[in-house]
N, C-alpha and C positions, 0 to 999 in steps of 0.2 A: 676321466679327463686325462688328455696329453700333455704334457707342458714342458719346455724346456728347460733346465737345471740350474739355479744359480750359486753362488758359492754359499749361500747359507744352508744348503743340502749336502755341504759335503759329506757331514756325520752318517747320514741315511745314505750313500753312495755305498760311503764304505761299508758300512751295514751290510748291502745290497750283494757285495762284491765276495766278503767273507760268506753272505748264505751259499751263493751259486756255488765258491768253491767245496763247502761242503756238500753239496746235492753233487756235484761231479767226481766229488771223493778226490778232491785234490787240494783241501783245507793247506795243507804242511808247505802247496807250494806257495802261498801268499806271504808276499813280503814287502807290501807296498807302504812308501814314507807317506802319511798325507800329507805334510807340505806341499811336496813336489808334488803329488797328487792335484793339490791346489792350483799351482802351478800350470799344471801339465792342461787342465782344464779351465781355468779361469785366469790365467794369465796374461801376461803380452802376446805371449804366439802359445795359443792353445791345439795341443796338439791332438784332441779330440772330442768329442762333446755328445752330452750326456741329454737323453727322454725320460721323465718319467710319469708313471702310469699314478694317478690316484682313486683312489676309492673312499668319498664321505672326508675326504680330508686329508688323508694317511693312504703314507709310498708303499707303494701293492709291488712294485714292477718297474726294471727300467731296460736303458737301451743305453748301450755304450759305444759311439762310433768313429770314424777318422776315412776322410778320404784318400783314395788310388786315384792310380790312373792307367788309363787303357791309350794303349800306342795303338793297337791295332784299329782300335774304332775314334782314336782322339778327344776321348773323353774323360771329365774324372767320371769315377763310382765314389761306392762307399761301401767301406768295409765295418759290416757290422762285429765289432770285439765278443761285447757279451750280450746278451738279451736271457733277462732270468722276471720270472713272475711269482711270490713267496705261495707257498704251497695251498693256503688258505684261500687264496684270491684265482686259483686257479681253474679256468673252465670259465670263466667268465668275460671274453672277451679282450682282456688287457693283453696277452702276446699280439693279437691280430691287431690292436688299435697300436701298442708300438708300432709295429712292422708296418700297417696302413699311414701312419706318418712319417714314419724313415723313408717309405716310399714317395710320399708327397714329397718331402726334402728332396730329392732324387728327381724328381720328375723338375721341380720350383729351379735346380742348379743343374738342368742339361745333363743329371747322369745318364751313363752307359746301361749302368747296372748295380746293383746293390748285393754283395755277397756275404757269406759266411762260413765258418768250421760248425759243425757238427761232431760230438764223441761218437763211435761206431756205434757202440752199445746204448745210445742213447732216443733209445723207439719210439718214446711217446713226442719229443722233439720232432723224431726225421718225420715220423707220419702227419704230425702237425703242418709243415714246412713244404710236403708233398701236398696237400690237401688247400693250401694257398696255391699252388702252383710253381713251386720252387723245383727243380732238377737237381739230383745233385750229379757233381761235377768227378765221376769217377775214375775220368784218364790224368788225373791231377794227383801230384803227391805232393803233400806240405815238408817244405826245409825249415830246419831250423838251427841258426846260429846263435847260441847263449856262452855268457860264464867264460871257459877257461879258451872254449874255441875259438869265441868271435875276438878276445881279448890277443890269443896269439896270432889270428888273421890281421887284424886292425897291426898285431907288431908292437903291442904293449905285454 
């Protein structure tokens, strides 16, 4: 079952959040407040919103996302952040059933199109994501302003 997240999930979010960075071997970068986390999704202006997968009762799997927008076609998308399924539960349907509702959401709100990052090295993902039908997008290079950079751009 798909369902959408309410703040009494936040515990299992973050759960969710610390597994994936560990499977992506990038645990050290997580440094998220849950308040604001709180916040950031269940608040006044929520600034993205959370799927999650169940299995018998208990969070298998979620989706983490926030809408774009496309100048060229004039439409929003949605950028899917993270999409992780706990290792246990996996092969069973729960990535396709997220991604098959992010798509409904997408289809329900006039999106353009629904996108994502992939790690390079991450096979069993990109072959997953090809075998949906996804492309990926290899004349694209991702920017990225953090920390000390964005802080001396902004001019603080």
């Amino acid at each position: 079952m798909i369902r959408a997240a309410t703040p009494a999930d936040l515990p299992v979010i973050v759960r969710l959040i610390r597994d994936l960075a560990e499977y992506e071997k990038l645990a050290h970068a997580v440094d998220l407040d849950e308040a604001k986390l709180r916040d950031h999704l269940f608040g006044p202006r929520p600034y993205a919103e959370v799927l999650l997968a169940e299995d018998a009762g208990a969070v298998v799997g979620f989706a983490l996302f926030f809408h774009n927008y496309s100048t060229f076609r004039g439409k929003p998308g949605i950028y899917l952040e993270d999409l992780f399924v706990v290792p246990a539960a996996r092969g069973k349907g729960f990535g396709k059933a997220l991604l098959a509702e992010l798509a409904n959401l997408a289809v329900a709100r006039d999106c353009a199109r629904v996108e994502w990052s992939v790690l390079d090295w991450n096979e069993p993902s990109i072959n997953f994501y090809r075998a949906l039908g996804a492309v990926p997008m290899d004349e694209w290079t991702v920017f990225r302003l953090t920390d000390g950079a964005l802080r001396t751009l902004a001019g603080n």
